[in-house]
C-alpha positions as CSV (number, residue, x, y, z in Angstrom):
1,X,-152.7,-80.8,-221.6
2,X,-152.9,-77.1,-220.4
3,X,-152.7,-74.4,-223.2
4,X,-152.1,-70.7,-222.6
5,X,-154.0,-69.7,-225.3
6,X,-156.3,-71.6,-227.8
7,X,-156.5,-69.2,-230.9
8,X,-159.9,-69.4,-233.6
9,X,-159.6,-68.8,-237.1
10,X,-163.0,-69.1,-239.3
11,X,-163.1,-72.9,-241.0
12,X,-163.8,-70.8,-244.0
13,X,-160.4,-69.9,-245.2
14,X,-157.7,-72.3,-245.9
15,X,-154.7,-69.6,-246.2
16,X,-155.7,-68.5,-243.0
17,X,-155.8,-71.5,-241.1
18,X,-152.7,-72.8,-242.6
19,X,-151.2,-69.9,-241.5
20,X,-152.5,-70.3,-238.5
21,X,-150.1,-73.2,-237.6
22,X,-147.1,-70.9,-237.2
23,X,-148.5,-68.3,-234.9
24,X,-147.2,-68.4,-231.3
25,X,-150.3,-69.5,-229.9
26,X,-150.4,-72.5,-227.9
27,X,-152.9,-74.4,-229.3
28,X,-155.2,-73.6,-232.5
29,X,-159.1,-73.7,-232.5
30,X,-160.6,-74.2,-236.4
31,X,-164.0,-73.2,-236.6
32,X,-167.3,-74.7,-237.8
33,X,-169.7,-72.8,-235.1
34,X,-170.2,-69.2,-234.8
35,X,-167.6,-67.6,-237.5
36,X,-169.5,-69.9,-240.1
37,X,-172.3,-68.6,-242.2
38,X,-175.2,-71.5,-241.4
39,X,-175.6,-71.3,-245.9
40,X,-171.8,-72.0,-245.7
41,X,-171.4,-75.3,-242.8
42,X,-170.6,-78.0,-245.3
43,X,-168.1,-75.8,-247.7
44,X,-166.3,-75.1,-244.3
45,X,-165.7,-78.3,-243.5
46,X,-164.5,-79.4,-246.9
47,X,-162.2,-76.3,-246.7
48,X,-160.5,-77.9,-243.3
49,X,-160.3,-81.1,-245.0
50,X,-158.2,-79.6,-247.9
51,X,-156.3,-77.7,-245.2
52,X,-155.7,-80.8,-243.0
53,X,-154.7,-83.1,-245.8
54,X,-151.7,-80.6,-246.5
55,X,-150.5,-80.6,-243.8
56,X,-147.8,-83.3,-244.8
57,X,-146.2,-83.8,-241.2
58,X,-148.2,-83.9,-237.9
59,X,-148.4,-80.0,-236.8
60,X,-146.7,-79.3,-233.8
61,X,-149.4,-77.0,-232.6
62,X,-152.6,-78.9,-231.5
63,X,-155.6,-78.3,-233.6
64,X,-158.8,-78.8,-232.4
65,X,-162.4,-78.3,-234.0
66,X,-165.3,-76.3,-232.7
67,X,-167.9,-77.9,-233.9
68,X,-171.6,-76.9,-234.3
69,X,-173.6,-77.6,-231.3
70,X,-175.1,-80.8,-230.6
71,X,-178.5,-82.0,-232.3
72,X,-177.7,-79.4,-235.1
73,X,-177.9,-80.9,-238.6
74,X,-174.1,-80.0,-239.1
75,X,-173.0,-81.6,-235.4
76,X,-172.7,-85.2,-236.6
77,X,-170.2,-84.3,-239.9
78,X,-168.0,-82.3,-237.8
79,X,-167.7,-84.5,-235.1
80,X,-166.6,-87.1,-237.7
81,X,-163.9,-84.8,-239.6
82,X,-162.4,-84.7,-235.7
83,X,-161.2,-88.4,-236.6
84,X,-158.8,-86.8,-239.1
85,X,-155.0,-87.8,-238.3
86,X,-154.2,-84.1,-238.2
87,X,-157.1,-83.5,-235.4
88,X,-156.5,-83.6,-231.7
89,X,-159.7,-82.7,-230.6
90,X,-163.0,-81.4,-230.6
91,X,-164.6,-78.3,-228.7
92,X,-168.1,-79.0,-227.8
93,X,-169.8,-75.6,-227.9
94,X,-173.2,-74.8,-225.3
95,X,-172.3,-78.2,-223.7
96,X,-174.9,-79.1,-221.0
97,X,-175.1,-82.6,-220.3
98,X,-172.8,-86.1,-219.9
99,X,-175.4,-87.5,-222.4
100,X,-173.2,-84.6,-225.0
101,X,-170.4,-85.6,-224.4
102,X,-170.3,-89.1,-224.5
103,X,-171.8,-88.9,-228.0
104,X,-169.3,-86.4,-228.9
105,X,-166.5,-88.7,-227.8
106,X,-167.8,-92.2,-229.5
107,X,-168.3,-89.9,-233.0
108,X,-164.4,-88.5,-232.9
109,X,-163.6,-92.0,-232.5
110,X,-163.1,-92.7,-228.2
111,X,-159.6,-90.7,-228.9
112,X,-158.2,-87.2,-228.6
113,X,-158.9,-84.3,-226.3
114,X,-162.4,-83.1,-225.7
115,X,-163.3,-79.8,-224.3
116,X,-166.5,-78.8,-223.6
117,X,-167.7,-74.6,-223.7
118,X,-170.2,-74.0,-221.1
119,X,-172.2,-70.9,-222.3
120,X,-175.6,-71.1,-220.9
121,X,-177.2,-71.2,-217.6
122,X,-178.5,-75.1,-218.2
123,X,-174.4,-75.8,-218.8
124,X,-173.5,-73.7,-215.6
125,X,-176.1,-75.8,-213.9
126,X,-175.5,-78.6,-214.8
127,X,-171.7,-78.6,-214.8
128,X,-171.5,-81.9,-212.7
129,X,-173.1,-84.1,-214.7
130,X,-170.9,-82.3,-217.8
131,X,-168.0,-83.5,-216.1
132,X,-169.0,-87.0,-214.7
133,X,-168.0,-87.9,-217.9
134,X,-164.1,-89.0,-217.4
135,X,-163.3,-88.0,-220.9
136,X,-163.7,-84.0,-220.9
137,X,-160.0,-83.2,-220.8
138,X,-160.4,-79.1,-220.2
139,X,-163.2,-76.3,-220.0
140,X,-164.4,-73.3,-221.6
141,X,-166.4,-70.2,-220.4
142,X,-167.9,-68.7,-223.6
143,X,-169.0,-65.5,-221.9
144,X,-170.9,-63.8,-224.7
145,X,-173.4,-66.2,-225.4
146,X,-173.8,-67.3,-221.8
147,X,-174.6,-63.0,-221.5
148,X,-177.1,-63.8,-223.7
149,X,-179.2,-66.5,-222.8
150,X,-178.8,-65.3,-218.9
151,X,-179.9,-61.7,-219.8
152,X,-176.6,-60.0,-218.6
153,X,-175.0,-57.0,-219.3
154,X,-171.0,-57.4,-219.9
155,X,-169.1,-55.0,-218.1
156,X,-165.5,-54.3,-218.5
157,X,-165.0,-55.2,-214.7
158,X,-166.4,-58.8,-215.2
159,X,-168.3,-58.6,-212.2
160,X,-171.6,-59.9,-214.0
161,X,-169.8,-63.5,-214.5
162,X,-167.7,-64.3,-211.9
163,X,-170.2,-66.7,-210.5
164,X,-170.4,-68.5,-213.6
165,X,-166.5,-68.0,-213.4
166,X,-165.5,-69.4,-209.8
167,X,-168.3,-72.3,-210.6
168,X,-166.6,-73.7,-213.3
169,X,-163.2,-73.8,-211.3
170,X,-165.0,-75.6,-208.4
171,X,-166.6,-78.0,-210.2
172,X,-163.3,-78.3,-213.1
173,X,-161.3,-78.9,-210.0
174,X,-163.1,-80.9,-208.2
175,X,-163.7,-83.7,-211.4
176,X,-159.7,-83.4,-211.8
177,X,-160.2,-81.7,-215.2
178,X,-156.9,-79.5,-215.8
179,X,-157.4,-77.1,-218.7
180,X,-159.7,-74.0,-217.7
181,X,-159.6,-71.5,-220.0
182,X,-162.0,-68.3,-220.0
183,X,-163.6,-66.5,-222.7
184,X,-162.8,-64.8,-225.7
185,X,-161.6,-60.8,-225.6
186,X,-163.7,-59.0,-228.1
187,X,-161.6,-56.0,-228.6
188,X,-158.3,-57.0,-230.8
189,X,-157.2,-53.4,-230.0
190,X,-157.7,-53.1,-226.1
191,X,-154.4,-54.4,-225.0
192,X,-154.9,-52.8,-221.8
193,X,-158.0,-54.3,-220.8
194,X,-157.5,-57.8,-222.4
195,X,-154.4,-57.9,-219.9
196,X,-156.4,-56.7,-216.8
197,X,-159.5,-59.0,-218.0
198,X,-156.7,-61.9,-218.2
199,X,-155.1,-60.9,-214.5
200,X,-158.6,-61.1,-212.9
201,X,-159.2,-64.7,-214.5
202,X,-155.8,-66.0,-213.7
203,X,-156.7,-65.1,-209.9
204,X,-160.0,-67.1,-210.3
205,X,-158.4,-70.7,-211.4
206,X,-158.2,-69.9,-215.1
207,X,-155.2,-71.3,-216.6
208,X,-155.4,-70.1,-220.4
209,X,-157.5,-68.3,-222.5
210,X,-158.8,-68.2,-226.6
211,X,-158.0,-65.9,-228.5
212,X,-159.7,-64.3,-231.7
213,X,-156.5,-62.7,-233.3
214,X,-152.5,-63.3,-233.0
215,X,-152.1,-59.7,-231.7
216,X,-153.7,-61.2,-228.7
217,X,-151.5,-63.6,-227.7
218,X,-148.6,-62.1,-226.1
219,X,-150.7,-60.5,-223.7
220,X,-152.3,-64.0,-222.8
221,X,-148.8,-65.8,-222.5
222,X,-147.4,-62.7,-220.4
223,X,-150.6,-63.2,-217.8
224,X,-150.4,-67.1,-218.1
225,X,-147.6,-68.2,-217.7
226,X,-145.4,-67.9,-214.5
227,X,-143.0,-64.6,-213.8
228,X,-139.3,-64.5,-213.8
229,X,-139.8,-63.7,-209.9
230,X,-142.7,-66.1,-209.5
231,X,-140.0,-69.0,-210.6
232,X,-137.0,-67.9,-208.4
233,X,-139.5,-67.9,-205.4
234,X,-140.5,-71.3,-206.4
235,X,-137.0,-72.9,-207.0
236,X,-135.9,-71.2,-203.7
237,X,-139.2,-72.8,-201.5
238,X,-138.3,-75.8,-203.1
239,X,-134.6,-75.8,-202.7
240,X,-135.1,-75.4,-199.1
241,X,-138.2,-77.7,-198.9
242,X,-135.7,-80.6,-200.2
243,X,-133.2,-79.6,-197.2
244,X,-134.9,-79.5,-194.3
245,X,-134.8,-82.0,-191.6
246,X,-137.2,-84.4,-192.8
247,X,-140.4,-84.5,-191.3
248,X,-139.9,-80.5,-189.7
249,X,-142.9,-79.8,-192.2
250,X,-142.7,-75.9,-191.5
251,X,-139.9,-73.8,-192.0
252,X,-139.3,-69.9,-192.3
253,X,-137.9,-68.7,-195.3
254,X,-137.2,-64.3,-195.7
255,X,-138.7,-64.1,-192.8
256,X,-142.2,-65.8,-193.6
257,X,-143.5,-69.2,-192.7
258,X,-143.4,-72.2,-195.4
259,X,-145.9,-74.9,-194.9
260,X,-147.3,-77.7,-197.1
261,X,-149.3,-75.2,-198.7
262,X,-147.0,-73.2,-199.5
263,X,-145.0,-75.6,-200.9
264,X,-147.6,-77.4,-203.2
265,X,-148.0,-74.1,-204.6
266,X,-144.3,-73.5,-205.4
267,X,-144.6,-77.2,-207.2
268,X,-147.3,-75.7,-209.4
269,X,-145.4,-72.6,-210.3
270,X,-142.4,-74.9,-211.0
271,X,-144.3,-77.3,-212.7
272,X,-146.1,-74.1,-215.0
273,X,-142.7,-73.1,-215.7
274,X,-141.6,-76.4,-217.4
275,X,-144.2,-77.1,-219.1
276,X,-143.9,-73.5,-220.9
277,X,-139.8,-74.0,-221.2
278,X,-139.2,-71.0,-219.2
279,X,-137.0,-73.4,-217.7
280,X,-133.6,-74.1,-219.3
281,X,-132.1,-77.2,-218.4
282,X,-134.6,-78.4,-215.5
């Protein structure tokens, strides 16, 4: 699956992530890492246990689980409360190796959607190796703490990441992983620059993003999801495409020259559009 946005709320509160569940966010990220106090780990995941076990009906939103990092004395718990019928996945914060990942995958119980957060230089590194493993179903760049342990400065511009950035695209693309989504947007308030921050990683590869409040989300969808233009372009390539002599290959359109390329990238817009039901009636 590819999600728009992927929304956190702190394992801590059960009101909150119950409420969570009717936000417009695409998917829903419950937290046991980094919102949790390290004193408060086990009460967290008892308080997602309560909150999953009301849920009578399977939500329609997906959940997932960030879990503590791996090796941590709270890792192996987590990873377990992932088997939970109400679960569909886990997030695998600082993931750096296959080795990770596989053990992350037998302890949720070989099913569900895993996606791994690259946020240090070793995971950057070693992203091949993440992503040999045929089970990582998306990707996520966790910016701040990848800042951190490379000695960076973040700048509004971005410019400080976009290695990290275009590497996992490359390497996300290349091991046919589809969901790429880019880090967190610290500042609830900055509409302005969440947009522009969301702009420059869509025209990386990025295809979603999390988000740390609701506020946040229409921005994300706006930016993620395909235009009202985007998808008249596409229908009209594609209209065309399907009426051409068969075998012409290339074609001009307003003037311009349609090729395969071109095309292809008309299916994806298309394809984008669907899958978000901006769409009505195929």
């Amino acid at each position: 699956m590819i999600y728009r946005s992927l929304m956190f709320t702190p394992g801590t509160n059960k009101e909150r992530l119950l409420k969570s569940v009717s936000s417009e966010a695409d998917a829903l990220l419950w937290d046991l890492e980094d919102a949790v106090h390290p004193n408060e780990k086990a009460a967290a995941r008892a308080v997602i246990q309560e909150a999953l076990d009301e849920l009578e009906d399977k939500p329609a939103k997906p959940i997932f689980l960030r879990v503590n990092q791996y090796g941590t004395e709270w890792y192996k718990d987590d990873v377990k409360l992932a088997r939970h019928e109400n679960v569909n996945g886990i997030m695998l914060p600082k993931a750096e190796s296959a080795r990770q990942v596989e053990e992350t995958w037998e302890g949720m119980g070989a099913n569900g959607e895993l996606i791994v957060l690259v946020e240090t230089a070793a995971g950057i590194v070693r992203l091949k190796d993440i992503f040999s493993n045929p089970n990582v179903s998306g990707v996520a760049f966790g910016a701040i703490d990848y800042a951190v342990d490379a000695d960076l400065t973040l700048t509004e511009a971005g410019l400080e990441a976009i290695y990290a950035r275009s590497r996992i695209v490359t390497y996300a693309k290349a091991a046919g992983v589809e969901g790429i989504y880019d880090t967190v947007f610290a500042d609830i308030h900055n509409t302005e620059s969440l947009q522009k921050r969301a702009v420059s990683a869509r025209a990386l590869g990025f295809n979603g993003q999390m988000a740390v409040h609701p506020k946040q989300i229409e921005t994300i969808h706006e930016v993620y999801s395909p235009s009202r233009e985007d998808i008249d372009w596409a229908v009209k390539v594609l209209h065309h495409a399907e009426h051409e002599e068969k075998g012409a290959g290339v074609f001009m359109l307003d003037g311009k020259m349609v090729d395969r390329p071109i095309i292809e990238k008309a299916k994806q817009i298309y394809q984008a559009a669907e899958r978000y039901q901006l769409i009505i009636g195929g």
